[in-house]
C-alpha positions as CSV (number, residue, x, y, z in Angstrom):
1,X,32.7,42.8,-45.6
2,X,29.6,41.7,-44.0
3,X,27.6,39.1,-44.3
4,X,23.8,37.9,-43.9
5,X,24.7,35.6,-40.8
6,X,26.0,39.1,-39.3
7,X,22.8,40.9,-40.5
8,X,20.6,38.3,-38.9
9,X,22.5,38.2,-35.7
10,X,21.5,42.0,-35.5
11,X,17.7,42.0,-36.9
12,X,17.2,39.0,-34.5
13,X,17.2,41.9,-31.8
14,X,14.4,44.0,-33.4
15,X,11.3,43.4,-31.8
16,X,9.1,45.5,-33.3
17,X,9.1,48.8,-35.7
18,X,10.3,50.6,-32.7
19,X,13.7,48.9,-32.9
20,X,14.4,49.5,-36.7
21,X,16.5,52.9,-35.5
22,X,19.2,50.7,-33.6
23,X,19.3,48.2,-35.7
24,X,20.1,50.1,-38.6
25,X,22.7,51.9,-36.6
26,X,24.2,48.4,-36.3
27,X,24.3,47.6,-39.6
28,X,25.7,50.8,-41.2
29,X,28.5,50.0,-38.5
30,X,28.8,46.6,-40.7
31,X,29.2,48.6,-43.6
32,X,25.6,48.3,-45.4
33,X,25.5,51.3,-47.2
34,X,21.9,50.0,-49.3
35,X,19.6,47.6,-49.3
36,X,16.2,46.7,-50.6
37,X,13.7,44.4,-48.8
38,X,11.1,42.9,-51.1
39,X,7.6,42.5,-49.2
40,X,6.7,39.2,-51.8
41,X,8.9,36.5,-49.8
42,X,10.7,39.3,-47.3
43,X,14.4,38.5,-49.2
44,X,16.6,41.6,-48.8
45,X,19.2,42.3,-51.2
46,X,22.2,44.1,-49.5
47,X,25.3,46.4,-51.2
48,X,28.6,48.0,-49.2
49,X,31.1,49.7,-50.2
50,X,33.3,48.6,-53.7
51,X,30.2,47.2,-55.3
52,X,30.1,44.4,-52.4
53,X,26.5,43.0,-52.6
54,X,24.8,39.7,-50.7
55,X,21.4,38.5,-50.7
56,X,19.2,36.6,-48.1
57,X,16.8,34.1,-49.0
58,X,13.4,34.7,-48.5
59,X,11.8,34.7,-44.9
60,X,8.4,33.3,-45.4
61,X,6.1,32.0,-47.8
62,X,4.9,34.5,-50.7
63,X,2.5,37.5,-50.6
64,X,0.6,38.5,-52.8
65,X,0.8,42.5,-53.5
66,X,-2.2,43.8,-54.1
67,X,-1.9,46.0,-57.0
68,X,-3.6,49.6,-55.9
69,X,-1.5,51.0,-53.2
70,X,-3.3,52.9,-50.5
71,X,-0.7,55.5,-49.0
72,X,-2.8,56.5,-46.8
73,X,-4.4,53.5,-44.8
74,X,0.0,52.5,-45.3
75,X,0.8,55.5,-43.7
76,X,-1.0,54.6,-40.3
77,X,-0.1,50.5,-40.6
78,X,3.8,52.1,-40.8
79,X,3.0,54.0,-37.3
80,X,1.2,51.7,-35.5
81,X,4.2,49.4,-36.8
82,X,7.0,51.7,-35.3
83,X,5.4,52.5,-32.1
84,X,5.5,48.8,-31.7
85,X,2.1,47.2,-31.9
86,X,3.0,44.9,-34.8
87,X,5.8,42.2,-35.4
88,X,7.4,42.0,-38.9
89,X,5.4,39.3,-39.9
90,X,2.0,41.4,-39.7
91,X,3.3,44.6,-40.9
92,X,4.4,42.2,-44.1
93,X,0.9,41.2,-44.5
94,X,-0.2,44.6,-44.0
95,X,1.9,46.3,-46.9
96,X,0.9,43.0,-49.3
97,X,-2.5,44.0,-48.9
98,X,-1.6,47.8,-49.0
99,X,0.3,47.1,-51.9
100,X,3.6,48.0,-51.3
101,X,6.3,46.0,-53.2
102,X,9.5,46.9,-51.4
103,X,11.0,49.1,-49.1
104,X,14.7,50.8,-50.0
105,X,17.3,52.1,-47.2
106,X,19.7,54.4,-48.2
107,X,22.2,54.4,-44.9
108,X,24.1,57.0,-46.3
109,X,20.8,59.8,-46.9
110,X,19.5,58.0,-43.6
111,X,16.2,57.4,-45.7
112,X,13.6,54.6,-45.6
113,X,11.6,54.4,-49.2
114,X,8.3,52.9,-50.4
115,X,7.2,51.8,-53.5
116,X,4.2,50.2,-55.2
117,X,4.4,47.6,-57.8
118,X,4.6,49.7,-60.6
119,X,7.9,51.5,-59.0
120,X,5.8,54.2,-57.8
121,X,7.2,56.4,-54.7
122,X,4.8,56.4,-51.4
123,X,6.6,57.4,-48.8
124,X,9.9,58.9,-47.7
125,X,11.0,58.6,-44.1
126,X,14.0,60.0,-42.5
127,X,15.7,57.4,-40.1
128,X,16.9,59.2,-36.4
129,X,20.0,58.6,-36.0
């Protein structure tokens, strides 16, 4: 199975949003199948096949999530983000503020998912393959 040191190896080559499409390609080749990032302290909490789970520790010091979500101010933070005019670290701060509390990938559905702190649904986004 995979393991975080493997996952870092291929996030180290994201640069920006516009990246995220490869590197994801990278990992479902690991054999992520799901994982969760929370935006709080950027931690990710991985599964694979067989139940197989891992966890990274947190990459930075915690942010607070504001607690209205604004989908729509998110919405263009999210493109600016993928057409790569923000690093990870900024876009973090951004959803914080924005209040969004984690982001989901199903690698299997090809999906990226949003949610506010009270669990809430914003956004759906399919990833290209």
């Amino acid at each position: 199975m995979f393991t975080v040191a493997q996952i870092k190896l291929a996030h180290s080559k994201v640069k920006s949003g516009a990246d995220f499409p490869a590197y994801i390609r990278e990992i479902k080749a690991l054999g992520v199948t799901y994982y969760e990032t929370f935006v709080s302290d950027g931690h990710t909490d991985y599964s694979g096949a067989k139940g197989y789970q891992t966890v990274s520790p947190p990459k930075y010091d915690l942010l607070p999530i504001a607690d209205q979500s604004d989908a729509k101010q998110f919405r263009q933070a999210l493109k600016a983000h993928q057409a790569g005019q923000t690093d990870y670290l900024t876009f973090c701060n951004q959803c914080a503020g924005m209040g969004i509390h984690k982001w989901a990938v199903c690698l299997e559905q090809m999906t990226c998912t949003y949610y506010d702190k009270k669990g809430q649904l914003l956004l759906v986004e399919e990833i290209p393959g």
